[in-house]
C-alpha positions in Angstrom: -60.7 1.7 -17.3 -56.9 2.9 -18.1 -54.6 0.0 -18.9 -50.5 1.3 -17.5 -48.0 1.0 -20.3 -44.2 0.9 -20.2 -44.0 0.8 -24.0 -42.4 4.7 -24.1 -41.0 4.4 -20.5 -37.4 5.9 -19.8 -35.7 3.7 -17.7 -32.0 4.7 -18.7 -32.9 7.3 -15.4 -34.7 5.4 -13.5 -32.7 2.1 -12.4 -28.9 2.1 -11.9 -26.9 -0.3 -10.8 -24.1 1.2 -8.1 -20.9 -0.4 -8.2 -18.3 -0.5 -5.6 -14.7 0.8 -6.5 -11.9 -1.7 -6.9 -9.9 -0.7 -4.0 -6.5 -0.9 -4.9 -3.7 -0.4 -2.3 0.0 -0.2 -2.1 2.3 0.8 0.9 6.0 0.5 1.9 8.1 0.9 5.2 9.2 4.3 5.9 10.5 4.3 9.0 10.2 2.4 12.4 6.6 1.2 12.2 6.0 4.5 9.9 4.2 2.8 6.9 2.9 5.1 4.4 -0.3 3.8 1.7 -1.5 4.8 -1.1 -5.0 4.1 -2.9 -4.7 6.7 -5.9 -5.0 2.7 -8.0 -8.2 2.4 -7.1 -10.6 1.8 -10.0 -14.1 3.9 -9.5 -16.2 1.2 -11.6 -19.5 4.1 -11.6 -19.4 5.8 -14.6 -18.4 9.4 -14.4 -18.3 9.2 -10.4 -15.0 10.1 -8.4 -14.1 9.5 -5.0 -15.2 11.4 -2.2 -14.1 9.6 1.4 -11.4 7.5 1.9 -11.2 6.1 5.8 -8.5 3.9 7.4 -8.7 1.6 9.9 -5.3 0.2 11.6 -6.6 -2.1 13.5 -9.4 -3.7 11.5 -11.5 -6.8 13.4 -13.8 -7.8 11.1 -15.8 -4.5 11.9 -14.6 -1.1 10.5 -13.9 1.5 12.7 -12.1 4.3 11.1 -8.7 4.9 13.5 -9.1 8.4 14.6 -7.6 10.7 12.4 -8.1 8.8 9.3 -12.0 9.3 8.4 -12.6 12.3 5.8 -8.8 13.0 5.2 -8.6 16.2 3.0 -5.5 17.7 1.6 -4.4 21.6 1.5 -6.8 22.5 -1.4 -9.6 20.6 0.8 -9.1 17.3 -2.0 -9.4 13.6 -1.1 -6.3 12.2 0.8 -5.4 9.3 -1.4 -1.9 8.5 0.6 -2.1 8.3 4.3 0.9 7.7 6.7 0.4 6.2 10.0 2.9 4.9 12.7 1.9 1.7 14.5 2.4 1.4 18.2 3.7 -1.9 18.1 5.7 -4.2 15.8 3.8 -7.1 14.8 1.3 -8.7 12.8 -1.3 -6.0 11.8 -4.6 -6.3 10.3 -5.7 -2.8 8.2 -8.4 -1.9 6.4 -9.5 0.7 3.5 -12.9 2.0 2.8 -13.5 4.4 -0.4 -16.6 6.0 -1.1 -17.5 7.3 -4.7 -19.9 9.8 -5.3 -22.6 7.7 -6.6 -22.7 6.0 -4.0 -20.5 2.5 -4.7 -18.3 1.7 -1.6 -15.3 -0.7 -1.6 -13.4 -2.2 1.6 -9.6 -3.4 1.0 -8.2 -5.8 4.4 -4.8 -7.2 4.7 -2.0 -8.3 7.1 1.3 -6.7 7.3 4.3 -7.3 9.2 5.2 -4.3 10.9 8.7 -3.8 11.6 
């Protein structure tokens, strides 16, 4: 009979532990319920992983639903979008939302109320 043995076992490779990004966000007023925001302070806590999706929701109820438009944002040279501007329909109380995705797959969700004006 052959006894298993973890004595040499490698398991550096074999269990990670996926953490999410600390989504940071900041946004200011622009215009007439024009708001633009900005996540490039989000902390990617996964070592050596960047991030690869950044989706917006403007009208977050408890379950995300990325506002059309605003799910896999690229730039010119086909980069992350890490600054989004968006133009409510209505003034008011508004609850947002910000998922970002890193390529080891850690995921982070940022909510908040604003007072758009």
């Amino acid at each position: 009979m052959t006894a298993l043995s973890t004595h040499h076992a490698d398991y550096e490779n074999f269990l990670t532990f996926v953490q999410p990004p600390k989504v940071e966000v900041g946004y200011k007023r622009i215009g007439s319920r024009i708001y633009v925001f900005d996540v490039s302070e989000t902390v990617v806590m996964n070592a050596g992983a960047k991030i690869i999706n950044v989706q917006w929701d403007f009208d977050y109820g408890k379950h995300f639903s990325s506002t059309p438009g605003y799910s896999f944002v690229r730039g010119s040279k086909k980069e992350v979008a890490l600054v989004a501007q968006y133009e409510f329909p209505a003034s008011g109380t508004k609850r947002i939302a910000c998922k970002v995705r890193d390529d080891m797959g850690g995921e982070g969700l940022w909510t908040a109320e604003i007072e758009v004006k």
